[in-house]
C-alpha positions as CSV (number, residue, x, y, z in Angstrom):
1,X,0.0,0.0,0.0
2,X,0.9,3.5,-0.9
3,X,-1.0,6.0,1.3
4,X,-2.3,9.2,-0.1
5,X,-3.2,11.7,2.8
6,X,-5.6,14.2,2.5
7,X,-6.3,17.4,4.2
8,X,-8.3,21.0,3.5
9,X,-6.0,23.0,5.7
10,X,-2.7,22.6,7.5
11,X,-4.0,22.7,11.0
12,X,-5.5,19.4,10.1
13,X,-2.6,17.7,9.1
14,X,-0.2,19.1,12.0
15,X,2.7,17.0,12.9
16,X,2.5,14.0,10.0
17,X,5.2,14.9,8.0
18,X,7.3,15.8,11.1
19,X,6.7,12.3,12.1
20,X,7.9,10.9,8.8
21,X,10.7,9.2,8.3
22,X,13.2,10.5,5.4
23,X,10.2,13.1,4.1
24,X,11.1,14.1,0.7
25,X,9.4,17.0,-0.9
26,X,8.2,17.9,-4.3
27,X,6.1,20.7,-5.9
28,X,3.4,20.4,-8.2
29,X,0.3,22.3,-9.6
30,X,0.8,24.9,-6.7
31,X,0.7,22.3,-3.9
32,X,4.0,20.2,-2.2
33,X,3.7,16.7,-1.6
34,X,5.8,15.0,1.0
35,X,6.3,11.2,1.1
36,X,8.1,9.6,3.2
37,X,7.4,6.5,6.1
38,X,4.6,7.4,8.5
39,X,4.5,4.7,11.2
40,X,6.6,2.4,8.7
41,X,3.9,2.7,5.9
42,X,4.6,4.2,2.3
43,X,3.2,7.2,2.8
44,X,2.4,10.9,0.8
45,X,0.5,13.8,2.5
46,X,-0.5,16.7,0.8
47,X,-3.0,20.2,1.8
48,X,-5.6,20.0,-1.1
49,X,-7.0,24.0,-0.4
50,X,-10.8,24.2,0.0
51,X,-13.6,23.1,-2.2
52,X,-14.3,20.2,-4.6
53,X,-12.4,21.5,-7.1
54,X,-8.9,21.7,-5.4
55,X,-9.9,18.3,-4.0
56,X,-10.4,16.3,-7.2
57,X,-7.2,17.8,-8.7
58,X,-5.1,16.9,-5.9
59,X,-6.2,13.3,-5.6
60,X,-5.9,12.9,-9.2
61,X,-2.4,13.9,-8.7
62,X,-1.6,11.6,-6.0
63,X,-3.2,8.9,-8.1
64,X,-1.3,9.7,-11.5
65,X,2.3,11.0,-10.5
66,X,2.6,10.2,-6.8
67,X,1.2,6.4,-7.6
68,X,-0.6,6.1,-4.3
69,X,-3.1,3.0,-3.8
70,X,-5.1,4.2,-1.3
71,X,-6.4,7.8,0.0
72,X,-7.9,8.8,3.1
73,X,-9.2,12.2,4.0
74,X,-8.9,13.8,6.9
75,X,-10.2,16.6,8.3
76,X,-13.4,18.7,10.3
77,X,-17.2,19.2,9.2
78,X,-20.4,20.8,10.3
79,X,-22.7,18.4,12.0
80,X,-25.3,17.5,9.5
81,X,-27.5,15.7,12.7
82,X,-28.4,16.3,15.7
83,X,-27.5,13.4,17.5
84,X,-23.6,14.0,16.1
85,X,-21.6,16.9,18.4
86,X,-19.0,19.4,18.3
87,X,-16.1,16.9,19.0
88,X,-17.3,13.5,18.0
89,X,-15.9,11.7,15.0
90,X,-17.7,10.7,11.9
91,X,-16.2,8.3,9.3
92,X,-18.1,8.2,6.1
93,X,-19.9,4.5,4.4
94,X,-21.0,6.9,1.7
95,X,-20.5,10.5,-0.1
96,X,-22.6,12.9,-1.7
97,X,-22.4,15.9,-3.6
98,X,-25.5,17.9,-2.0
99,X,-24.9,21.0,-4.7
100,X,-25.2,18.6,-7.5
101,X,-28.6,18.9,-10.2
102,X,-28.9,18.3,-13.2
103,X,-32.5,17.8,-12.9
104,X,-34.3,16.7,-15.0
105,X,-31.7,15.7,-17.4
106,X,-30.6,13.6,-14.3
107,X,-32.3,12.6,-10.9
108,X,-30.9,15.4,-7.9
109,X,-27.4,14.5,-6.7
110,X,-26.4,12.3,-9.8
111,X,-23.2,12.8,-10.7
112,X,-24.6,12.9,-14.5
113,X,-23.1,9.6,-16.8
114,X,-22.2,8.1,-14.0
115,X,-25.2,6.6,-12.7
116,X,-23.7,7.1,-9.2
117,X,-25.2,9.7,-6.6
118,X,-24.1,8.2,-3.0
119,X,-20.4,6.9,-3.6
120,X,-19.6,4.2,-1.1
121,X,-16.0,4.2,0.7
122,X,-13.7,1.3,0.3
123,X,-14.8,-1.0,3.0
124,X,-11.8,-2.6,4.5
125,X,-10.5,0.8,4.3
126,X,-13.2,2.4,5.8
127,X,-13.4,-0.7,8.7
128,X,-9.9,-0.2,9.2
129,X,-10.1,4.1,10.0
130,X,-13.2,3.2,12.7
131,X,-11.8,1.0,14.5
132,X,-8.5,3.7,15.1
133,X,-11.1,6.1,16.1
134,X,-12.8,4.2,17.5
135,X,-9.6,3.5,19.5
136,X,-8.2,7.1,20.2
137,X,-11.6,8.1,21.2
138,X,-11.7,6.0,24.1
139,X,-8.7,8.2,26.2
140,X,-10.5,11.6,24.7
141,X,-12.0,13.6,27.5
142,X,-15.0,14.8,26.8
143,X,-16.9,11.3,25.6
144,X,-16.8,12.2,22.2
145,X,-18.8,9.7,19.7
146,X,-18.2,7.9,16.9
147,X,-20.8,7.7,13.8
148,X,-20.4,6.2,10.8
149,X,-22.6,7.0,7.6
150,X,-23.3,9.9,5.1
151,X,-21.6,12.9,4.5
152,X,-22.6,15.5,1.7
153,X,-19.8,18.0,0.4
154,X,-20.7,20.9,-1.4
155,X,-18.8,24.3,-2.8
156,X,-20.6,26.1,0.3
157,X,-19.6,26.6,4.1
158,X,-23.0,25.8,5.5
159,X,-23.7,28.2,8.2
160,X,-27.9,28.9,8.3
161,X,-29.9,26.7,10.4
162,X,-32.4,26.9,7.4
163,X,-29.4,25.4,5.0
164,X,-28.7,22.6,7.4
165,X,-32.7,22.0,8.0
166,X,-33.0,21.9,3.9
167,X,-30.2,19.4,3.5
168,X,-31.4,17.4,6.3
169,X,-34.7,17.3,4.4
170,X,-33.3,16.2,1.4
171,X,-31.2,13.6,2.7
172,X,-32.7,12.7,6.0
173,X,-29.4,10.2,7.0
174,X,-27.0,12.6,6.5
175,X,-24.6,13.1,9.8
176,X,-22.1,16.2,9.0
177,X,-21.6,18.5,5.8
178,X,-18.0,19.9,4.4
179,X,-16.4,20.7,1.1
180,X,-14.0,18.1,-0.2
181,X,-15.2,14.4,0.6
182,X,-17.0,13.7,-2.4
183,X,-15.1,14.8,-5.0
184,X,-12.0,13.1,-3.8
185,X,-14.8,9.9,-3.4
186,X,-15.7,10.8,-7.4
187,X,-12.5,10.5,-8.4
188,X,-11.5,7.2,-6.8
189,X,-14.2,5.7,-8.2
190,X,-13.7,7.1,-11.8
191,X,-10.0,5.7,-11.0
192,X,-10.7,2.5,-9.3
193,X,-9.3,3.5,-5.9
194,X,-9.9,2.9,-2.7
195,X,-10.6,5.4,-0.2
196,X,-12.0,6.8,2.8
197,X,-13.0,9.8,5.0
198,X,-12.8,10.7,8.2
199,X,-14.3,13.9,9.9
200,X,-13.9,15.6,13.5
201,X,-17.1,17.6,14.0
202,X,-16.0,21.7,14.4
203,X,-19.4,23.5,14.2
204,X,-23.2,22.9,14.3
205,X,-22.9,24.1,10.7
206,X,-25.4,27.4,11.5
207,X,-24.8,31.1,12.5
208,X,-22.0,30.6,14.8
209,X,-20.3,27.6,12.2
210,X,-17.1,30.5,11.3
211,X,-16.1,31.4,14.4
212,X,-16.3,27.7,16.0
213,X,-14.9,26.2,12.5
214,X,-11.3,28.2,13.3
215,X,-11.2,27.8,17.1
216,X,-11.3,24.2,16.7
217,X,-9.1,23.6,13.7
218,X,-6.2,25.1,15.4
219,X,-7.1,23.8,18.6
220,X,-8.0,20.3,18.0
221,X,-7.9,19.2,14.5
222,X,-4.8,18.5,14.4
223,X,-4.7,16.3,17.5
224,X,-7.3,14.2,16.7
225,X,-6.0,13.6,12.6
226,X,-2.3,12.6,13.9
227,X,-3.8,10.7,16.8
228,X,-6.1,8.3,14.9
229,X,-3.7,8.5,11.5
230,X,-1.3,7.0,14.0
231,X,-3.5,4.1,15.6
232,X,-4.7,3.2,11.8
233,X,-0.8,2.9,10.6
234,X,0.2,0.8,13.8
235,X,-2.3,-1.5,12.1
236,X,-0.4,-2.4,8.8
């Protein structure tokens, strides 16, 4: 396995690549990639930016020049349910694209010619990432949760109660909302990849989401990503 990491923002990928061993860096299309060992496995992390966009490029690229096998993302999201809090973990079985419609050429959310709407995550992968947060959970203080289901992504930062009610209307088993997951899903399916991702829960995704979103991401984000990054390498 060659590992592709993932993240948005550098607070959420604090202190992987000073845990690599022999990190070698290289530019390309205005982002650095670093691989190297990360807990003894074959490893290249990379900051995407925000948005689907920057997402789907830079897993492309992992795919295509860095030759990764695998890809998880990591990162935080608004809470898409109530039952999921500011602090508990949510690892996704399935990704939509919640700004997607091309109705009525295609049903809403069909990723048109694809047939696809809800992309599943790689299984083992995605069996593999609980269990680590599962595990790293346990010594959190707090009694954070762990969830596992849908996540929507979208070009938006979801901030209205009235967006949040909307989406949760449209797609009643969603659990948190953010803006990279299912592009990076889209194109790991197009490429035959396996994937997963994983979410810390930053905001309640409504009027206070912005101020919330940044508190946590430099306060927490990082912790919990190297934390349960670590636990799933110690697995290999």
């Amino acid at each position: 396995m060659r590992l592709g990491i993932i993240s948005a923002l550098a607070e959420e990928q604090n202190g992987l690549i000073e845990a690599m061993e022999s990190p070698n860096k290289a530019s390309h299309g205005m982002r650095d990639y670093t691989a190297g060992k990360l807990w003894n496995v074959d490893t290249v992390c990379v900051l995407s930016r925000i948005g689907k966009v920057a997402a789907a490029m830079t897993a492309s690229i992992l795919v295509e020049k860095f030759g990764v096998t695998h890809i998880v993302f990591t990162g935080v999201a608004g809470s898409g349910d109530l039952g999921v809090r500011v602090g508990d973990v949510v690892v996704a079985d399935s990704l939509v694209q919640h700004d997607m419609d091309a109705s009525p050429l295609f049903s809403r959310f069909e990723i048109p010619l694809t047939g696809q709407s809800h992309i599943a995550s790689d299984r083992e992968l995605t069996r593999r990432l609980a269990a680590a947060a599962r595990d790293f959970l346990q010594n959190e203080p707090g009694s954070p949760q762990f969830h596992r289901g849908l996540i929507a992504s979208g070009d938006q930062f979801i901030n209205k109660r009235s967006q949040i009610a909307a989406l949760k209307d449209a797609l009643p088993e969603l659990l948190a909302v953010e803006m990279e997951g299912a592009a990076v899903a889209q194109v790991c399916f197009e490429l035959g990849i396996p994937f997963s991702v994983i979410r810390t829960i930053s905001d309640n995704a409504n009027e206070d989401a912005a101020v919330d979103f940044m508190h946590f991401v430099q306060t927490v984000a990082s912790r919990y990503a190297y934390g349960i990054l670590k636990s799933f390498c110690g697995q290999t």
